[in-house]
N, C-alpha and C positions, 0 to 999 in steps of 0.2 A: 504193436501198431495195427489198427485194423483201418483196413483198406475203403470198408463198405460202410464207412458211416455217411458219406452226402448221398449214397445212392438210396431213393424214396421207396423201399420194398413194398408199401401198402398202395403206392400208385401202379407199381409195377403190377401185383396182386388183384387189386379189381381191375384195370385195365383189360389181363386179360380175360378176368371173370366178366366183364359186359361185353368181349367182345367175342366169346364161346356162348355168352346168354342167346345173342342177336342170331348167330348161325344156330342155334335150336331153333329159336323163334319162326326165323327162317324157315324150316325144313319145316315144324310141326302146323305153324298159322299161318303165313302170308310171305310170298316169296321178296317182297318188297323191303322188310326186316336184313336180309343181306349184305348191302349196301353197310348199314347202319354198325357193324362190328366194327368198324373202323375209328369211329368211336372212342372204345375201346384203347382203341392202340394210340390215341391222338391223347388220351389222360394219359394214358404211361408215359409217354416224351413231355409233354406236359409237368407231371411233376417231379421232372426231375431238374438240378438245375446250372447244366452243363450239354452243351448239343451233343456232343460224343457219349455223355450220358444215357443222355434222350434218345439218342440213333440206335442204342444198344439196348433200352429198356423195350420201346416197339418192338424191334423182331424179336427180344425173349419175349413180349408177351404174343407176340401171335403164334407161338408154339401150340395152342389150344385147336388156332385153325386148322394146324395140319392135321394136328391130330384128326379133327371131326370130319375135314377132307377123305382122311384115306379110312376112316369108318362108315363113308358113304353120305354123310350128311350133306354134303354139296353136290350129290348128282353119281349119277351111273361116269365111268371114265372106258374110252375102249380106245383100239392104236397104241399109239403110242406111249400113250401114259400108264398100258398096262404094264411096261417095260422096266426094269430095276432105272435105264437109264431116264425113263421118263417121270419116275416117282422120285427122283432125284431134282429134276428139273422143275419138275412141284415145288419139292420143298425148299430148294433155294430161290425160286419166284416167289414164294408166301414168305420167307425171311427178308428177301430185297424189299417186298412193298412193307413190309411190316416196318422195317429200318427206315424208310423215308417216312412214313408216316409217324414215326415216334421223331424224326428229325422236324419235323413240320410242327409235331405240337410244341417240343422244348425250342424251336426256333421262335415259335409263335409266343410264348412263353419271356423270350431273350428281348423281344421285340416289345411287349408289354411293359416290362419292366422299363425299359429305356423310357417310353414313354411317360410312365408316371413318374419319371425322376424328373423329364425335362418339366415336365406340368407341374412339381413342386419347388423347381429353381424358377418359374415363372412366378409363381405366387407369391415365392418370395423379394422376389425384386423390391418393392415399394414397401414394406411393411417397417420398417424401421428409421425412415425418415424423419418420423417427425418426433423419436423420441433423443435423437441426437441431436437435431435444433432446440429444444428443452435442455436437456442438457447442459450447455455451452452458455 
């Protein structure tokens, strides 16, 4: 029996490749690109199609940011965070957003879907009216 067949590995997989792209981007062109790795994490929840899914695809995909975090890509760090306790506290605040943020896209995802089912029980309403007074 395999476990891992609804989970979307290719969302999982570029998700977090755009969102390691952005924090290059980031560091090498324009500080502005930052922001935008989230992205990233918002496809991974996104294609998946379950929120506990999605909660868990986000923070494995922003595994890349910690990485480039504590490679230096996001900035000189000094106090605290040079601390085993504070490289800890990193990387469980880059897991926590990364988990809401995959929860936001598969939510947003849950929320789509609803919608277009209600907008096809809509259309349907009237469509077969007048082939059942023919009928009769």
């Amino acid at each position: 029996m395999n476990k891992f067949t609804d989970i979307n590995f290719k969302a999982i997989i570029f998700g977090a490749a755009i969102a390691g792209a952005f924090i290059l981007f980031g560091w090498q062109i324009w500080d502005w690109f930052y922001p935008f790795s989230a992205i990233g994490l918002l496809y991974a929840g996104y294609g998946q199609n379950d929120l506990k899914k999605g909660t868990f695809a986000g923070a494995f995909a922003s595994t890349p940011i910690i990485v480039l975090t504590f490679q230096g890509y996001m900035g000189q760090f000094d106090g605290f965070f040079l601390t085993e306790d504070g490289m800890m506290a990193l990387t469980i605040l880059i897991l926590a957003v990364g988990a809401f943020v995959g929860f936001v896209g598969a939510w947003t995802k849950r929320s789509r879907v609803k919608a277009l089912e209600d907008y096809e029980k809509k259309q349907n309403i009237g469509k077969n009216k007048n082939k059942k007074k023919n009928e009769k």
